[in-house]
C-alpha positions, 0 to 999 in steps of 0.5 A: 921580306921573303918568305922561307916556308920550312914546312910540308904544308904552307899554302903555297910552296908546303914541302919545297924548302922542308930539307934545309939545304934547299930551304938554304939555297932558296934564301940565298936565292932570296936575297940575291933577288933583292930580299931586305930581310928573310922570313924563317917559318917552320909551323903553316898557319895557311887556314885549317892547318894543324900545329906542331910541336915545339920540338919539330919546329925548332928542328926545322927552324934552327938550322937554317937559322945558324946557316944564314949566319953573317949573311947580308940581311937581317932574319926573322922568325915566324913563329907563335911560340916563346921557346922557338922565339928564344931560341932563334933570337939566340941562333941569330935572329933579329926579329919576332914575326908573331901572329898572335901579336905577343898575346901570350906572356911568356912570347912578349917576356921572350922580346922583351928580353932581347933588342929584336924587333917585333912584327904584331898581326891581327887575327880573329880566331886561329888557323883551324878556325878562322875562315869559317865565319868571320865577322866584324862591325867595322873591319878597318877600325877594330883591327886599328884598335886591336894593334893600338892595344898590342903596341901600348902593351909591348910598350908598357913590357919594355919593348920601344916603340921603334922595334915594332912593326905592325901587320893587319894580317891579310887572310886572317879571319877575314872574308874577301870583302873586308880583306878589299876594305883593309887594302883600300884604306890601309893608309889609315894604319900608318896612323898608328906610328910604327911600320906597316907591313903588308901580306899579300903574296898569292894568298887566296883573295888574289885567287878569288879575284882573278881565278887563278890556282895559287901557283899562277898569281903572280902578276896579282901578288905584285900588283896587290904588293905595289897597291900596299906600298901606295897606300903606307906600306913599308914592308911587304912580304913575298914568295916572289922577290925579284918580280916585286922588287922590279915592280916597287924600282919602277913606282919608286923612279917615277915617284922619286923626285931626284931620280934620273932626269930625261 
Protein backbone atom coordinates (compact mmCIF):
# COMPACT_ATOMS: atom_id res chain seq x y z
CA UNK A 1 0.00 0.00 0.00
CA UNK A 2 1.58 3.38 -0.81
CA UNK A 3 1.17 6.33 0.85
CA UNK A 4 -0.31 9.50 -1.02
CA UNK A 5 -0.23 12.25 1.93
CA UNK A 6 -2.63 15.23 0.32
CA UNK A 7 -1.63 17.41 3.46
CA UNK A 8 0.90 20.38 4.41
CA UNK A 9 1.89 18.63 7.47
CA UNK A 10 2.03 14.70 7.38
CA UNK A 11 5.02 13.67 9.53
CA UNK A 12 6.95 12.65 6.97
CA UNK A 13 6.47 14.33 3.39
CA UNK A 14 3.78 17.08 5.06
CA UNK A 15 3.46 19.79 1.61
CA UNK A 16 5.29 17.57 -0.97
CA UNK A 17 2.01 16.26 -2.61
CA UNK A 18 -0.39 19.25 -1.38
CA UNK A 19 -1.29 20.47 -5.32
CA UNK A 20 -2.86 17.71 -6.94
CA UNK A 21 -0.87 17.54 -9.71
CA UNK A 22 1.92 16.48 -7.79
CA UNK A 23 -0.12 14.28 -5.47
CA UNK A 24 -1.18 12.64 -9.24
CA UNK A 25 2.38 11.91 -10.29
CA UNK A 26 3.50 10.84 -7.33
CA UNK A 27 0.79 7.91 -7.18
CA UNK A 28 1.57 6.98 -10.47
CA UNK A 29 4.97 7.10 -9.56
CA UNK A 30 3.65 4.53 -6.78
CA UNK A 31 2.25 2.22 -8.82
CA UNK A 32 4.87 1.81 -11.45
CA UNK A 33 7.08 1.09 -8.28
CA UNK A 34 4.91 -1.75 -7.72
CA UNK A 35 1.97 -0.12 -5.17
CA UNK A 36 -0.99 -3.21 -4.88
CA UNK A 37 -3.33 -0.59 -4.04
CA UNK A 38 -3.06 3.48 -2.88
CA UNK A 39 -3.58 5.14 0.12
CA UNK A 40 -5.49 8.79 -0.33
CA UNK A 41 -4.90 10.79 2.65
CA UNK A 42 -6.09 14.53 3.20
CA UNK A 43 -6.04 15.33 7.15
CA UNK A 44 -2.35 14.08 9.08
CA UNK A 45 -3.07 12.33 11.95
CA UNK A 46 1.16 12.46 12.79
CA UNK A 47 0.80 13.16 16.80
CA UNK A 48 -0.17 16.70 17.97
CA UNK A 49 -1.75 17.32 14.59
CA UNK A 50 -4.64 19.48 14.18
CA UNK A 51 -7.85 18.37 12.26
CA UNK A 52 -9.36 19.96 9.48
CA UNK A 53 -12.37 20.70 8.06
CA UNK A 54 -14.68 18.56 6.05
CA UNK A 55 -14.64 20.82 3.42
CA UNK A 56 -10.99 21.24 3.03
CA UNK A 57 -10.47 17.66 3.22
CA UNK A 58 -12.63 16.50 0.61
CA UNK A 59 -11.28 19.35 -1.64
CA UNK A 60 -7.84 18.03 -1.09
CA UNK A 61 -8.96 14.33 -1.38
CA UNK A 62 -11.54 14.19 -4.48
CA UNK A 63 -9.56 15.41 -7.08
CA UNK A 64 -7.12 13.08 -6.77
CA UNK A 65 -9.41 10.79 -6.25
CA UNK A 66 -11.38 11.26 -9.67
CA UNK A 67 -8.05 11.69 -11.22
CA UNK A 68 -6.88 8.10 -10.51
CA UNK A 69 -9.89 6.95 -12.20
CA UNK A 70 -9.37 3.52 -14.10
CA UNK A 71 -6.03 3.26 -13.07
CA UNK A 72 -4.45 -0.42 -12.37
CA UNK A 73 -4.95 -0.62 -8.85
CA UNK A 74 -7.31 -0.16 -6.25
CA UNK A 75 -7.86 3.33 -3.75
CA UNK A 76 -8.13 4.01 -0.40
CA UNK A 77 -9.07 6.68 1.56
CA UNK A 78 -7.60 7.43 4.96
CA UNK A 79 -9.96 9.30 6.48
CA UNK A 80 -11.92 9.58 9.86
CA UNK A 81 -15.17 11.15 8.53
CA UNK A 82 -18.57 9.51 7.36
CA UNK A 83 -19.08 12.72 4.50
CA UNK A 84 -15.21 12.25 2.93
CA UNK A 85 -15.98 8.40 3.57
CA UNK A 86 -19.33 8.93 1.10
CA UNK A 87 -17.88 10.97 -0.99
CA UNK A 88 -14.80 9.27 -1.93
CA UNK A 89 -16.47 5.65 -2.22
CA UNK A 90 -18.93 7.55 -4.77
CA UNK A 91 -15.55 9.54 -6.36
CA UNK A 92 -14.39 5.63 -6.94
CA UNK A 93 -12.73 4.66 -4.17
CA UNK A 94 -12.68 0.75 -2.99
CA UNK A 95 -11.72 1.16 0.67
CA UNK A 96 -12.17 2.78 4.22
CA UNK A 97 -8.87 3.23 5.84
CA UNK A 98 -10.33 4.66 9.49
CA UNK A 99 -8.26 5.03 12.25
CA UNK A 100 -11.01 5.20 14.44
CA UNK A 101 -12.16 1.74 13.33
CA UNK A 102 -15.64 2.84 12.46
CA UNK A 103 -16.32 4.02 16.17
CA UNK A 104 -18.60 6.46 14.84
CA UNK A 105 -22.05 5.34 13.61
CA UNK A 106 -22.58 7.21 10.77
CA UNK A 107 -18.75 6.07 9.36
CA UNK A 108 -19.81 2.55 9.73
CA UNK A 109 -23.39 3.48 8.41
CA UNK A 110 -21.35 5.11 5.66
CA UNK A 111 -19.54 1.29 4.79
CA UNK A 112 -22.04 -0.31 5.33
CA UNK A 113 -23.73 0.98 2.81
CA UNK A 114 -21.24 0.39 0.05
CA UNK A 115 -19.32 -2.97 -1.08
CA UNK A 116 -15.88 -1.10 0.28
CA UNK A 117 -13.59 -2.87 2.18
CA UNK A 118 -12.79 -1.48 5.41
CA UNK A 119 -9.10 -1.20 7.28
CA UNK A 120 -10.01 -0.84 11.18
CA UNK A 121 -7.00 0.60 13.47
CA UNK A 122 -6.34 0.68 16.87
CA UNK A 123 -5.49 3.63 19.03
CA UNK A 124 -5.52 4.78 22.42
CA UNK A 125 -6.59 8.34 22.57
CA UNK A 126 -6.40 11.01 19.46
CA UNK A 127 -3.67 12.41 17.46
CA UNK A 128 -3.40 15.75 19.87
CA UNK A 129 -3.13 13.38 22.46
CA UNK A 130 -1.85 10.05 22.06
CA UNK A 131 1.62 10.11 22.66
CA UNK A 132 1.62 11.70 26.09
CA UNK A 133 1.43 9.04 28.41
CA UNK A 134 0.15 5.72 26.91
CA UNK A 135 -0.63 3.12 29.12
CA UNK A 136 -1.54 -0.54 28.72
CA UNK A 137 -1.88 -3.61 31.16
CA UNK A 138 -0.87 -6.06 28.11
CA UNK A 139 -0.13 -4.20 24.75
CA UNK A 140 -0.73 -7.21 22.48
CA UNK A 141 -3.95 -8.63 24.18
CA UNK A 142 -6.00 -5.61 24.69
CA UNK A 143 -5.41 -3.95 21.00
CA UNK A 144 -6.34 -8.26 19.83
CA UNK A 145 -9.67 -7.74 22.18
CA UNK A 146 -10.39 -4.26 20.90
CA UNK A 147 -10.17 -5.21 16.71
CA UNK A 148 -12.24 -8.73 17.79
CA UNK A 149 -14.71 -6.15 19.16
CA UNK A 150 -14.45 -3.80 15.81
CA UNK A 151 -14.84 -6.80 13.72
CA UNK A 152 -18.22 -8.38 15.51
CA UNK A 153 -19.47 -4.79 15.19
CA UNK A 154 -18.77 -4.33 11.48
CA UNK A 155 -20.11 -7.88 11.15
CA UNK A 156 -23.24 -7.19 13.11
CA UNK A 157 -23.76 -3.72 10.81
CA UNK A 158 -23.64 -5.69 7.55
CA UNK A 159 -20.47 -5.22 6.47
CA UNK A 160 -18.94 -9.20 5.74
CA UNK A 161 -16.12 -10.64 7.37
CA UNK A 162 -14.13 -10.50 3.95
CA UNK A 163 -14.23 -6.70 3.47
CA UNK A 164 -12.26 -6.32 6.70
CA UNK A 165 -9.02 -5.83 7.24
CA UNK A 166 -7.41 -4.94 10.60
CA UNK A 167 -4.38 -2.72 11.52
CA UNK A 168 -3.06 -2.58 15.38
CA UNK A 169 -1.72 1.11 14.49
CA UNK A 170 1.95 1.32 15.03
CA UNK A 171 2.41 4.63 16.70
CA UNK A 172 -0.65 5.15 17.91
CA UNK A 173 -0.87 5.92 21.58
CA UNK A 174 2.12 3.52 22.23
CA UNK A 175 5.48 4.26 23.46
CA UNK A 176 8.58 2.35 21.69
CA UNK A 177 8.35 -0.65 23.84
CA UNK A 178 4.81 -1.73 23.28
CA UNK A 179 5.32 -0.72 19.47
CA UNK A 180 8.46 -3.59 19.74
CA UNK A 181 5.94 -5.97 21.78
CA UNK A 182 3.37 -5.73 18.90
CA UNK A 183 6.22 -6.16 16.17
CA UNK A 184 7.25 -9.50 18.17
CA UNK A 185 4.24 -10.91 18.39
CA UNK A 186 2.22 -9.53 15.48
CA UNK A 187 1.54 -13.27 14.29
CA UNK A 188 -0.82 -13.76 17.32
CA UNK A 189 -3.32 -11.00 15.00
CA UNK A 190 -3.55 -13.18 12.37
CA UNK A 191 -5.84 -15.18 14.75
CA UNK A 192 -8.30 -12.83 14.56
CA UNK A 193 -9.07 -14.22 10.71
CA UNK A 194 -9.00 -11.20 8.62
CA UNK A 195 -5.93 -9.48 6.87
CA UNK A 196 -3.29 -7.77 8.87
CA UNK A 197 -2.09 -4.67 7.92
CA UNK A 198 1.10 -3.26 9.21
CA UNK A 199 2.48 0.61 9.34
CA UNK A 200 5.57 0.93 9.97
CA UNK A 201 7.36 3.18 7.29
CA UNK A 202 9.55 6.00 8.77
CA UNK A 203 7.34 6.36 11.62
CA UNK A 204 9.49 7.68 14.87
CA UNK A 205 10.19 3.96 16.51
CA UNK A 206 12.53 3.22 13.55
CA UNK A 207 13.95 6.93 14.66
CA UNK A 208 14.42 6.21 18.25
CA UNK A 209 16.15 2.99 17.33
CA UNK A 210 18.51 3.90 14.68
CA UNK A 211 18.63 7.83 15.29
CA UNK A 212 18.03 8.59 12.20
CA UNK A 213 15.90 11.94 10.99
CA UNK A 214 12.60 10.82 9.33
CA UNK A 215 14.20 11.31 6.10
CA UNK A 216 16.87 8.80 6.45
CA UNK A 217 15.09 5.55 7.46
CA UNK A 218 14.77 3.95 4.79
CA UNK A 219 17.04 0.76 5.08
CA UNK A 220 14.72 0.52 8.96
CA UNK A 221 11.45 1.14 7.23
CA UNK A 222 12.15 -1.80 4.69
CA UNK A 223 13.49 -4.01 7.24
CA UNK A 224 10.59 -3.37 9.91
CA UNK A 225 8.32 -3.83 6.67
CA UNK A 226 9.71 -7.59 5.79
CA UNK A 227 9.66 -8.22 9.72
CA UNK A 228 5.81 -7.60 9.70
CA UNK A 229 5.33 -9.63 6.35
CA UNK A 230 7.40 -12.57 8.61
CA UNK A 231 5.26 -12.26 11.42
CA UNK A 232 1.27 -12.27 9.35
CA UNK A 233 1.33 -9.43 7.86
CA UNK A 234 -0.61 -9.07 4.40
CA UNK A 235 -0.59 -5.55 3.68
CA UNK A 236 2.17 -3.18 4.51
CA UNK A 237 1.89 0.50 4.01
CA UNK A 238 4.76 2.63 2.86
CA UNK A 239 6.28 5.80 1.63
CA UNK A 240 8.91 3.88 -0.09
CA UNK A 241 7.33 1.16 -2.60
CA UNK A 242 9.92 0.23 -5.11
CA UNK A 243 12.81 -0.27 -1.83
CA UNK A 244 10.36 -2.52 -0.05
CA UNK A 245 8.68 -4.30 -2.84
CA UNK A 246 12.36 -5.48 -4.05
CA UNK A 247 12.86 -6.38 -0.52
CA UNK A 248 9.51 -8.64 -0.07
CA UNK A 249 10.53 -10.21 -4.00
CA UNK A 250 13.95 -11.40 -2.26
CA UNK A 251 12.16 -13.07 0.98
CA UNK A 252 9.43 -14.37 -1.23
CA UNK A 253 12.12 -16.33 -3.84
CA UNK A 254 13.78 -17.82 -1.13
CA UNK A 255 10.43 -18.88 0.68
CA UNK A 256 8.52 -19.64 -2.35
CA UNK A 257 9.05 -23.47 -2.82
CA UNK A 258 8.33 -23.22 -6.68
CA UNK A 259 10.49 -20.46 -7.38
CA UNK A 260 13.34 -20.96 -9.70
CA UNK A 261 15.72 -23.71 -9.12
CA UNK A 262 19.31 -23.37 -9.39
Amino acid sequence: MGIVNATPDSFSDGGLYLQHDNALAHAHQLIADGADILDIGGESTRPGARPVSVQEELDRVLPIIEGLRGTSVPISIDTVKPEVMRAAINAGAQMVNDINALQDTAAMEAVASSNAAVCLMHKQGDPQTMQQQPHYKNVVSEISAFLRERIAAAEAAGIQRERVVIDPGFGFGKTLAHNLALLRQLKSLTELGVPLLAGLSRKSMLGALTGQDVSQRLPASVAAALIAVQRGATIVRVHDVRATVDALKIWDAVNNMNGAQG
